[in-house]
C-alpha positions in Angstrom: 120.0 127.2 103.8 119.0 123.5 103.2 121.4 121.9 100.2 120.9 119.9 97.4 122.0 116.5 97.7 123.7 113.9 95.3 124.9 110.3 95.9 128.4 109.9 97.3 129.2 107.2 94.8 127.5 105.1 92.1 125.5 102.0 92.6 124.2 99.6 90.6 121.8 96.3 90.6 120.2 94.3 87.4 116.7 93.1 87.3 113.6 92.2 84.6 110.8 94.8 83.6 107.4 93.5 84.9 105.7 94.4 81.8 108.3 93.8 79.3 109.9 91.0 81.3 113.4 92.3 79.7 116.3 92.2 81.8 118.2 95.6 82.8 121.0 96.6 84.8 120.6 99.8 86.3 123.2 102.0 87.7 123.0 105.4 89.8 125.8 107.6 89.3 126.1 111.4 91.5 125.1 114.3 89.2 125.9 118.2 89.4 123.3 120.6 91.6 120.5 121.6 89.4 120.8 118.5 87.4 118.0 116.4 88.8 117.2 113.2 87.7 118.0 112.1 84.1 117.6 108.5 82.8 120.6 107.5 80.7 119.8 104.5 78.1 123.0 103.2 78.0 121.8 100.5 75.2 121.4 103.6 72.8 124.2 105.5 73.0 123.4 107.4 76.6 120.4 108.6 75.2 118.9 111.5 77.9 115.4 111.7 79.1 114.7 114.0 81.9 112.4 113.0 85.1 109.9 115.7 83.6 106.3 115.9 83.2 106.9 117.2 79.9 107.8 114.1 78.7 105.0 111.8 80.2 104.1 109.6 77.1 101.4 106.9 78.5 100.4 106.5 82.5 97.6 103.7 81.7 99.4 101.1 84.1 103.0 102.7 84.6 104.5 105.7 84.4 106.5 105.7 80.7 108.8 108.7 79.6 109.0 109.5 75.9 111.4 111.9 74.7 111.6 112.2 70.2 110.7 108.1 70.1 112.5 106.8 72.7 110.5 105.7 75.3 111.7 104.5 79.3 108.4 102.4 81.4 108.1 102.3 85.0 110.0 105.0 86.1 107.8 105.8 89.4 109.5 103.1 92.1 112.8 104.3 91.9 111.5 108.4 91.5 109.9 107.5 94.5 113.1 106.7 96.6 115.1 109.1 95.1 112.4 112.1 95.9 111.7 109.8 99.3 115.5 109.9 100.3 115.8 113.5 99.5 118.5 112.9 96.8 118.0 115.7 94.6 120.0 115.1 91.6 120.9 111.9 89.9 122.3 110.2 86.9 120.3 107.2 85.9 121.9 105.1 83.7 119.3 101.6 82.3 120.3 99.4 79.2 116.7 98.5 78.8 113.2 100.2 78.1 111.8 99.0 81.6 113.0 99.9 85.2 113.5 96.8 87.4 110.6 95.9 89.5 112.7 94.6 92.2 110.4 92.8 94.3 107.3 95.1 93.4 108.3 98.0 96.0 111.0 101.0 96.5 113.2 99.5 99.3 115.3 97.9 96.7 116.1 101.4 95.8 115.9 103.0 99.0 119.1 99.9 100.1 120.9 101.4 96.9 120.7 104.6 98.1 121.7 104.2 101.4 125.1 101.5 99.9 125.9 104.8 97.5 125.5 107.2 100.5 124.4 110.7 100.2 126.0 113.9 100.3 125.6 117.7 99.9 126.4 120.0 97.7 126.9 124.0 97.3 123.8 125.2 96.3 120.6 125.5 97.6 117.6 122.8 97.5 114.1 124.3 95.3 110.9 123.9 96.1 107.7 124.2 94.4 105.7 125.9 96.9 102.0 125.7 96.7 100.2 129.0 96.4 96.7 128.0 95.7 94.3 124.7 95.5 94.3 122.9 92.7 92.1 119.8 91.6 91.3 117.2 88.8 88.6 114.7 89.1 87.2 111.8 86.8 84.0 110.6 88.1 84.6 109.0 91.8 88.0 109.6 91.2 89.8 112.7 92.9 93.2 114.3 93.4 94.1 118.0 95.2 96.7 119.9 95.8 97.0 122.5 98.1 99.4 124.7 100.1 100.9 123.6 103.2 103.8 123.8 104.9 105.6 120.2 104.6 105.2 117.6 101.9 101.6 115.6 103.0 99.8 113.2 101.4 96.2 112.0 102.4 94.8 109.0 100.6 92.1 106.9 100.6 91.6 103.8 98.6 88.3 101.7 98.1 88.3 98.4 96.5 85.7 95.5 97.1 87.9 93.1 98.3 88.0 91.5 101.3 91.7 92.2 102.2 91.5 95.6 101.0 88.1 97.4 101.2 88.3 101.2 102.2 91.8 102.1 103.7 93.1 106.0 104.6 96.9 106.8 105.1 98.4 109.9 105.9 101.8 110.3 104.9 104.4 113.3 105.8 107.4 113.2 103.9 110.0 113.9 106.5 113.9 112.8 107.3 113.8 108.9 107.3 110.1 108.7 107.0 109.7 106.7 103.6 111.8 104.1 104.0 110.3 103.3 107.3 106.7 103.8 106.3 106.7 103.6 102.8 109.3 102.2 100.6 108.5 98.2 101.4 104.8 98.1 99.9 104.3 96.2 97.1 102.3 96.7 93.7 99.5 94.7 93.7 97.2 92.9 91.4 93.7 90.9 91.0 93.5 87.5 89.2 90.5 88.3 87.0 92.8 90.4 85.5 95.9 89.0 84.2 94.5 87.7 81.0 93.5 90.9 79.7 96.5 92.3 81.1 98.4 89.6 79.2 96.6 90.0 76.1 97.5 94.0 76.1 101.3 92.8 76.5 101.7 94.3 79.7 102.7 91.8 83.3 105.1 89.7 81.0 107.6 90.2 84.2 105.0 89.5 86.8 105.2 86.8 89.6 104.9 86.3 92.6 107.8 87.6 94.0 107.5 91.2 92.7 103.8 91.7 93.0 100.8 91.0 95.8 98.7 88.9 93.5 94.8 89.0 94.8 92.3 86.0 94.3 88.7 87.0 95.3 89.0 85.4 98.6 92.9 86.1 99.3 96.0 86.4 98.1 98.2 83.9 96.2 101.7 84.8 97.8 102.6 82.9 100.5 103.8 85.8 102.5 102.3 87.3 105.1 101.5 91.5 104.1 104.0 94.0 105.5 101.5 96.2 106.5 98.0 96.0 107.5 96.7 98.9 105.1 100.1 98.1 102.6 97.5 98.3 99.7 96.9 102.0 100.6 100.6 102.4 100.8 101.7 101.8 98.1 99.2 104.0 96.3 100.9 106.6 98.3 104.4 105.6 96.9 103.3 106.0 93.3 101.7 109.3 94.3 105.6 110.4 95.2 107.2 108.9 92.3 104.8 110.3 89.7 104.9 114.1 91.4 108.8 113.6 91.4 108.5 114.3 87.4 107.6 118.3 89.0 111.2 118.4 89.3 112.0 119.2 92.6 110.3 118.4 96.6 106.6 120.1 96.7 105.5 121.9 100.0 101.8 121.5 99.8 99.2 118.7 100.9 98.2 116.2 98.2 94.3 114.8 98.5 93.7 111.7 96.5 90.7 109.6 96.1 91.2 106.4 94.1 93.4 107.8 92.2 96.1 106.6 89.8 98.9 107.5 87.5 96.2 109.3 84.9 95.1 111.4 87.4 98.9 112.1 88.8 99.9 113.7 85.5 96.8 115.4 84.8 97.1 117.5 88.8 100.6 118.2 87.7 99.5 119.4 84.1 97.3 121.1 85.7 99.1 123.0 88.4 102.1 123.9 86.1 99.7 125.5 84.0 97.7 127.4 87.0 100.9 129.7 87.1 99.3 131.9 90.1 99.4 128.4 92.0 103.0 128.0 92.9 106.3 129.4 92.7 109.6 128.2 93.0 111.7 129.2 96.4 114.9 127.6 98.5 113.7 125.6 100.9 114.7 128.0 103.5 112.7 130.3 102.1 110.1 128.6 102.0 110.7 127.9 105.6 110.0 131.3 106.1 107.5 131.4 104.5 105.5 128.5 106.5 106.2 130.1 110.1 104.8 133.6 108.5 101.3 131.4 107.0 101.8 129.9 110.5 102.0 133.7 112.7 99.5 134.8 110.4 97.2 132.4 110.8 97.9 133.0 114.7 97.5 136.5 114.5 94.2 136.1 112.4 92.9 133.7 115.2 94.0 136.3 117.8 92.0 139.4 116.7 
């Protein structure tokens, strides 16, 4: 039986919002099995919104949470180290209506994490275990689920730029693998943007040292990138933060196709409401149940 984990202690760090530009400590603290993650805003009383897709409010730019008014904005970083560390359930306490941005990435989170420590605990660790394919699209835009027997993710990004252009990762989320492969690339951006960006109130907490800021011939940051495709990366990061509001690890393979947070919440609406798509099992069941796809697929092969 493979357990659900919880932090061994809390952890804490303060930063600004990069749309709000407000400041906000945030702290981690463990939580009981079956909790899974629930933001905590401390500045209202310990007001609780759950890491759900029911509560998806607005995805235009970030992921926001809305639960009766109150509303919590770019949750997906930090979902995406907590569901990338396989920490399962988590107190998140913020005295603010933005996450940090940190330096535009999840290894801030992923260091936090790893200071706190993780443990197990009794019970075992869910799954949602893909049955069946399920798909959204919006014009060249595309996003799939379907089953499989580990947590993949396929994506390809396509932007006319001449640092970017077309770039393909593909990502299995396995012991260790995010933070090595994942957690350090940053959000980006393109300068003929800001000023409507501005003018919506959104990048308020934007700089250079939390975002990759794109000119049409280059980049502004004097740093070098951290990976060669980091672009395409990081689209695979928010993938994993914004399917971390399902509630618990996913064994299927995601497909995405210039996709975005839109098209994140509509696959999961989606799925969740394709009820013959997936089911719930421990993950050693569902263990099981990927060496019998796997024999029968052999088998089938066979005769």
């Amino acid at each position: 039986m493979i357990k659900q984990t919880t932090l061994a202690s809390p952890v804490e760090t303060s930063g600004i919002g990069l749309h709000t530009a407000v400041p906000v400590h945030l702290r981690l603290l463990p939580a009981p099995p079956d909790t899974g993650y629930i933001f905590k805003r401390t500045d209202l009383g310990g007001f609780e919104i759950p890491a759900s897709v029911e509560f998806i409010a607005h995805c235009s730019y970030a992921t926001t949470l809305m639960r009766t008014g109150v509303m919590l904005s770019t949750v997906e970083h930090l979902l995406a180290a907590l569901r990338g560390a396989q920490v399962d359930n988590v107190f998140i306490e913020v005295d603010n209506l933005e996450l940090p941005i940190m330096d535009g990435s999840a290894e801030s989170f992923i260091e936090m994490i790893e200071r706190a420590g993780i443990i197990e605990q009794t019970l075992a660790r869910k799954a949602l275990l893909v049955r069946e394919r399920v798909s959204v699209e919006q014009g060249e835009r595309r996003i799939s689920i379907e089953p499989a027997e580990a947590y993949e993710i396929d994506c390809l990004i396509d932007f006319t730029h001449p640092m970017i252009g077309a770039q393909r990762f593909h990502f299995d989320l396995t012991n260790g693998a995010f933070g090595r492969e994942i957690a350090s690339a940053r959000t980006f951006g393109f300068t003929e943007e800001i000023e409507a960006l501005r003018r919506a109130n959104l990048i308020r907490g934007g700089s250079l040292d939390n975002a990759i800021v794109l000119t049409p011939e280059g980049m502004l940051n004097d740093t070098t990138l951290r990976f060669a495709d980091e672009f395409v990366r990081h689209k695979i990061l928010d993938i994993i933060g914004d399917l971390a509001l399902l509630g618990m690890p996913i064994l299927g393979r995601v497909t995405a196709e210039k996709s975005g947070h839109i098209l994140h919440a509509a696959l999961m609406t989606k799925l969740l409401r394709t009820r013959a798509a997936w089911e719930i099992v421990d993950m050693h069941e569902a263990a099981d149940a990927g060496n019998q796809a796997t024999a029968n697929k052999h088998l089938s092969s066979v005769y």
